[in-house]
C-alpha positions in Angstrom: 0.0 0.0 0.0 2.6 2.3 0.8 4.5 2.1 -2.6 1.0 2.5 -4.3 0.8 5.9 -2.3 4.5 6.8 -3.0 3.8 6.3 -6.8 0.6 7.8 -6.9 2.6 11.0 -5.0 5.5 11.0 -7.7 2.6 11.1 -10.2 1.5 14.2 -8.4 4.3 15.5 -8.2 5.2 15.2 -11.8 2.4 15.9 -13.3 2.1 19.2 -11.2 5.5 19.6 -12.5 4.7 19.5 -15.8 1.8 21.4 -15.9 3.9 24.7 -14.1 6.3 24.0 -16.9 3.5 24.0 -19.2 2.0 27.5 -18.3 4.8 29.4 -18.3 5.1 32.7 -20.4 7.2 32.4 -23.8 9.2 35.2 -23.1 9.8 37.7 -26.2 11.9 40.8 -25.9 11.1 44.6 -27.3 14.1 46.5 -28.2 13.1 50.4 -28.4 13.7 54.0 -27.7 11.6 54.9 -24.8 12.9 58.0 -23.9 15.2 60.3 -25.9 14.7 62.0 -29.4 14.0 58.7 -30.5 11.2 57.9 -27.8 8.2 58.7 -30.8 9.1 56.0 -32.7 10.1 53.3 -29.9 6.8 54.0 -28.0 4.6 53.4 -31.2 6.6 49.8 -31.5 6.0 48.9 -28.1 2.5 49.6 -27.7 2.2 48.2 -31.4 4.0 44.6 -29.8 1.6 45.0 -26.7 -1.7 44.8 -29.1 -0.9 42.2 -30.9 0.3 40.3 -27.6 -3.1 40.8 -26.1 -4.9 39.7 -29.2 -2.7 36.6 -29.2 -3.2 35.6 -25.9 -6.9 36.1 -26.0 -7.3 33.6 -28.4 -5.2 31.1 -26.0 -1.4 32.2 -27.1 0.7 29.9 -29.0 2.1 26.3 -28.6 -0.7 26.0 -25.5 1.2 29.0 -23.8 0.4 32.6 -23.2 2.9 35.3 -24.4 5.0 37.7 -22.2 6.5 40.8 -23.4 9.4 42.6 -21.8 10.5 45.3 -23.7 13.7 47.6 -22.7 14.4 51.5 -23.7 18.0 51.8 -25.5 17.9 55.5 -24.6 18.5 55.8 -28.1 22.5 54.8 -26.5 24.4 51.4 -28.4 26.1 50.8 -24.9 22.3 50.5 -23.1 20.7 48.5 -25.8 23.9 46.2 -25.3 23.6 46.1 -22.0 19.5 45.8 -22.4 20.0 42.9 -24.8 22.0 41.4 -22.3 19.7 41.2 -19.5 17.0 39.9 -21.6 19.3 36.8 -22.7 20.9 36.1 -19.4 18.0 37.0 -17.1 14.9 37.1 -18.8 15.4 34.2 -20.7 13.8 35.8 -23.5 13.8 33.1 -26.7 13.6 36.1 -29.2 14.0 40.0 -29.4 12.0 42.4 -31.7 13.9 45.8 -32.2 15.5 48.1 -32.5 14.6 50.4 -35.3 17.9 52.1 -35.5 20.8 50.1 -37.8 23.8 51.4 -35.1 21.5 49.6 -32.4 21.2 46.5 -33.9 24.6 45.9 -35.6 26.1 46.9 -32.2 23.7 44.2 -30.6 24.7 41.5 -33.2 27.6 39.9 -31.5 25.4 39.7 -28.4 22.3 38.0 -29.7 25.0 35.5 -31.7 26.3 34.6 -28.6 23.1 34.1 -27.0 21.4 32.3 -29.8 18.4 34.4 -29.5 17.3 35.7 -32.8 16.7 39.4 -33.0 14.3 41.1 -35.6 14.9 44.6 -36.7 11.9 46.6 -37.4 13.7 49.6 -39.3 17.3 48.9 -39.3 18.4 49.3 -43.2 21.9 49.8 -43.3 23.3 46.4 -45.1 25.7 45.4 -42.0 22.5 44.3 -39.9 22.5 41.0 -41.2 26.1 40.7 -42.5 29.3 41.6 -41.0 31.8 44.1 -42.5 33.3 40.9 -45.3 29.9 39.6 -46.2 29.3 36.7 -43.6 25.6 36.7 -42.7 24.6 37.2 -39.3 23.0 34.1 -38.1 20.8 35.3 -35.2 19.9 38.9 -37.0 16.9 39.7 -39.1 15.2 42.1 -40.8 11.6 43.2 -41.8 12.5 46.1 -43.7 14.4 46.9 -47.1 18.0 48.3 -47.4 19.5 50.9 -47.5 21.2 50.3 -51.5 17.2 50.3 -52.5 16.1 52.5 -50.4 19.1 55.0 -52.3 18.4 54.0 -55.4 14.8 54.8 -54.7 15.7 58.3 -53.6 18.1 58.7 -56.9 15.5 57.9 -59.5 12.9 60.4 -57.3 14.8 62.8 -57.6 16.8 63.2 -61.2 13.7 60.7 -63.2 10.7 62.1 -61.4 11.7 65.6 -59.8 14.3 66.4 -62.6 16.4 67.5 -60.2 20.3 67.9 -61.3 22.5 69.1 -58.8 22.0 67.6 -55.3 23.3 68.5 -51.9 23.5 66.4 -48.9 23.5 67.4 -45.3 24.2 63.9 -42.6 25.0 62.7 -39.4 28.8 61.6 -39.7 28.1 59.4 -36.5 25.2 57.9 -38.0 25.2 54.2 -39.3 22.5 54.6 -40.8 23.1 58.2 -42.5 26.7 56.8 -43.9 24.8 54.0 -45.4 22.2 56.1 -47.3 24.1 58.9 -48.1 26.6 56.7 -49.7 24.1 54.4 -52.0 22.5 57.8 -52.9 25.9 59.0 -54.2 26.2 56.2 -56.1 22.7 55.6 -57.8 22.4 59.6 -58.3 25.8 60.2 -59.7 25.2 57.1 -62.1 22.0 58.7 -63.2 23.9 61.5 -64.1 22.9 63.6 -61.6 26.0 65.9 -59.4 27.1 66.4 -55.8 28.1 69.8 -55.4 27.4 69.9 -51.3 28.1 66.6 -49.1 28.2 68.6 -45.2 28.2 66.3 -41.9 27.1 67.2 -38.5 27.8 65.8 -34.8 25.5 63.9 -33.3 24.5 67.0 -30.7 24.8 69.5 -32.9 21.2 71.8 -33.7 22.2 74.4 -35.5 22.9 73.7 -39.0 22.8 77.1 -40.2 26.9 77.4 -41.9 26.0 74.0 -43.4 23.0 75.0 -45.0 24.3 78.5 -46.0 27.3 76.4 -47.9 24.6 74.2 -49.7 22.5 77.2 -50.6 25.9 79.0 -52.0 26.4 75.8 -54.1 23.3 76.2 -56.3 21.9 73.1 -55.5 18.3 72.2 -56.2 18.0 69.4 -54.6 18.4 68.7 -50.1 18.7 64.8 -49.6 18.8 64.4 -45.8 19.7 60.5 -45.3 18.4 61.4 -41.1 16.4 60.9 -38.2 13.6 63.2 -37.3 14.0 65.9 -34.9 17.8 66.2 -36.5 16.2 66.6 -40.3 13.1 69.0 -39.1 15.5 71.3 -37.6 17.2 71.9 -40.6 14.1 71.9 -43.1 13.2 74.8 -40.6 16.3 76.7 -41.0 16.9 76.0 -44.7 13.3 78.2 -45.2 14.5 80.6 -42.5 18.0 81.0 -44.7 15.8 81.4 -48.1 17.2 78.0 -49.2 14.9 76.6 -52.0 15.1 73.3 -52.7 13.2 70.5 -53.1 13.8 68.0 -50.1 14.1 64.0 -50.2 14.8 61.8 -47.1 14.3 58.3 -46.2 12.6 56.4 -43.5 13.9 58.5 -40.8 11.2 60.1 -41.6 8.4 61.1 -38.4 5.6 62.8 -38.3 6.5 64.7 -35.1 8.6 66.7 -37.8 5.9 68.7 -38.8 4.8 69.6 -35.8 8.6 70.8 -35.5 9.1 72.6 -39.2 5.9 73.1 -39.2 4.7 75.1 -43.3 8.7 74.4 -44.5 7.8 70.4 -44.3 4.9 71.3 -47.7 6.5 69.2 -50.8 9.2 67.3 -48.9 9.1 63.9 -50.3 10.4 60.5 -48.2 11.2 56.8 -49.2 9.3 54.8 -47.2 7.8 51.0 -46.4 4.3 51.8 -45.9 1.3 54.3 -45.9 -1.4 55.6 -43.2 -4.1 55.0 -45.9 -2.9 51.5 -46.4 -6.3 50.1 -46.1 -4.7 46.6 -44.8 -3.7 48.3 -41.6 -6.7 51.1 -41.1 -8.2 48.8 -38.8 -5.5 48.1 -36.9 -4.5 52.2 -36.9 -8.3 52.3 -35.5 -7.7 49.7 -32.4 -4.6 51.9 -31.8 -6.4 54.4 -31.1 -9.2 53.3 -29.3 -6.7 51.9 -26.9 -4.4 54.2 -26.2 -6.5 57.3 -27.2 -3.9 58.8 -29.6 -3.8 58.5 -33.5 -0.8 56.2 -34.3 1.5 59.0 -35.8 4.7 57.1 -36.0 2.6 54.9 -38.3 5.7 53.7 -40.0 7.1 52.3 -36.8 4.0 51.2 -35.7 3.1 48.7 -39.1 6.5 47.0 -38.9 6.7 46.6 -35.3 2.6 44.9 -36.0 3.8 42.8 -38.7 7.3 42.2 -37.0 5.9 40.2 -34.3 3.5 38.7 -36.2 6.3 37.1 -38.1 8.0 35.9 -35.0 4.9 34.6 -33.7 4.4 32.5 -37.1 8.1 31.5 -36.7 7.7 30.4 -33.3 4.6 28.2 -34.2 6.6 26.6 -36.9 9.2 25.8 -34.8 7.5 24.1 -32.3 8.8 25.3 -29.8 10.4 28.6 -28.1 14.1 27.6 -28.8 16.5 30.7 -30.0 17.7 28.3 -32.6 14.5 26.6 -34.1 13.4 29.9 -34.1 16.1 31.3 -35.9 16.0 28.5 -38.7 11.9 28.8 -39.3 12.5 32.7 -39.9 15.4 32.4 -42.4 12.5 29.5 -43.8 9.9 31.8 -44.0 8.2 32.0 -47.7 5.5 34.0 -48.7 3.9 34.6 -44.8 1.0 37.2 -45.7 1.5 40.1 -43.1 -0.7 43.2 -43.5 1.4 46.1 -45.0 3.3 42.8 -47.0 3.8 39.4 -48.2 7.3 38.2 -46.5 10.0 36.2 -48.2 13.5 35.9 -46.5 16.7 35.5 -48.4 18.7 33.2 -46.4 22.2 34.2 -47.5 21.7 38.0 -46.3 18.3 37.3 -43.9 16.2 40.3 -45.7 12.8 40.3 -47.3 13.0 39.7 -51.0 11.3 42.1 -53.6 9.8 44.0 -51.3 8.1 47.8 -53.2 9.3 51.0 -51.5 6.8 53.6 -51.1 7.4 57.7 -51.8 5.4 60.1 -49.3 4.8 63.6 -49.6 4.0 66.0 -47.3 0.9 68.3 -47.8 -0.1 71.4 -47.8 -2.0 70.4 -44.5 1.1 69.2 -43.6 -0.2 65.4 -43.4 1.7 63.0 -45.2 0.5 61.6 -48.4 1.0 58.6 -51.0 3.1 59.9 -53.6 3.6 56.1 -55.5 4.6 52.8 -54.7 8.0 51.1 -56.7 8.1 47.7 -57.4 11.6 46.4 -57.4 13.1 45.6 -61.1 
């Protein structure tokens, strides 16, 4: 009788076991700028991650378990991201990371998430050394949902010398940016092969907000074109002091772009012109724009942000259902597997050899006259 009981006990006991084991959270980690000149976009992506979470885990969460998110603030800093990233490997046992948008971020975050085994997907991060290293060896824990930045330039090229007839271009960039270097230089490159010239290339420091000698060189150069390969607040100021100099040009930028500029630039923003993933009137996401706002009682803005950091986790989710199970590396393999997972701004198709989406259209925005952005066109890639 007493082994009976001591059986039936050990059955308790694992079975109680097992269940425990069987409710806990799978753990996913949000990468973003919380606070900071950055803190517009991050917030949008984490609220974004926390709707789709709830909707998730209302319908029962995935592989029989509910979803936890944990999202850290970078402080728009690589050395707190890496720290960040740490903490969510080591201590949070996080089995993948969503973030950040900015390309410095994640290729300074690269090596960590490698080490860990804990694939990371980038929700904006277009310069090309995301996902490969400096000679061409592909990241194996690092991902992207975006394009890169040699489309998104050769986007910006064809704008403006095909479509804007614009000749002579001048270039104003954050020399500390990743992601500025990047598009400034495929921009050279496309535009000049276009036929188009450089007659201004100026750099600014990462603090600096004042761009007025800058822009008074550009306007001395007779440019007619201002491609600012940026990040909001930096690109707004000088839009604003470009009008306040008399400097007219027609302005092109890339995804850097924010609404919160126009709140800064305010009437110099009419006719600027940015490369871009998605669109506010994108009917696939209007109802997902509407929830946004019914929950958190604010118009999703940073709607950019806010549709890849939607679909971003969407695609993990899938990944980690085709997995089977919330391992760094099974996840890691079913997202360099993925093929043509429907999302809601795209259809997703990873390259394995460089881990980016495949043929995937860029879309030009322009701002209006009422200072709200617009769809300009869409571009298929060739």
């Amino acid at each position: 009788m007493r082994k009976v009981l001591a059986l039936l006990a050990l059955i308790i006991v694992v079975f109680a076991a097992g269940t425990a084991m069987a409710a806990e959270p799978i753990k996913i980690g949000y990468l973003a700028a919380l606070t900071g000149d950055y803190a517009q976009y991050g917030i949008t992506e984490v609220n974004m991650a926390k709707l789709v979470v709830g909707d998730i885990n209302a319908k029962g969460g995935i592989l029989g378990r509910k979803i936890e998110l944990i999202p850290y603030d970078t402080k728009t800093r690589n050395e707190d991201a890496v720290n960040a990233v740490r903490r969510m490997i080591e201590s949070d046992k996080v089995c993948a990371i969503v973030g950040a948008n900015s390309s410095g971020i994640n290729i300074a975050t690269a090596p960590i998430v490698a080490k860990g085994k804990t694939p990371q997907i980038s929700t904006v991060g277009t310069n090309p050394f995301v996902t490969v290293d400096n000679k061409g060896k592909v990241r194996p824990y690092s991902f992207r949902i975006c394009f890169t930045d040699p489309y998104q330039g050769a986007l910006a090229a064809d704008l403006a010398y095909n479509d804007l007839k614009k000749t002579k271009a001048a270039i104003l960039y954050n020399v500390g940016s990743d992601y500025a270097q990047g598009l400034r230089e495929f921009f050279v490159k496309d535009y000049e092969k276009l036929g188009g010239k450089i007659v201004a290339d100026e750099g600014f420091r990462e603090t600096d907000v004042d761009f007025r000698a800058q822009l008074t060189t550009i306007k001395n150069s007779g440019a007619d074109l201002l491609f600012l390969p940026g990040m909001g607040k930096d690109m707004a100021l000088a839009i604003k002091q470009a009008q306040e100099l008399g400097l007219k040009v027609t302005v092109i930028g890339g995804d850097g772009y924010a609404e919160f500029m126009n709140e800064i630039a305010g009437p110099a923003m009419k006719g600027t012109f940015w490369v871009n993933h998605t669109y506010l009137d994108d009917p696939e996401m209007a109802p997902i724009f509407a929830r946004y706002k019914e929950v958190y009682k604010d118009d999703c803005k940073e709607f950019v942000n806010g549709t890849m950091a939607y679909d971003a986790m969407y695609w993990l989710i899938d990944a980690i259902k085709r997995a089977g199970k919330a391992d760094g590396q099974a996840i890691a393999k079913a997202l360099e597997e993925t093929k043509g997972l429907k999302l809601h701004h795209a259809t997703l198709t990873i390259d394995p050899a460089t881990r980016n989406p495949i043929n995937k259209a860029g879309i030009i925005l322009k701002v209006g006259d009422d200072l709200k952005t617009k769809f300009y066109k869409k571009v298929e890639p060739k």
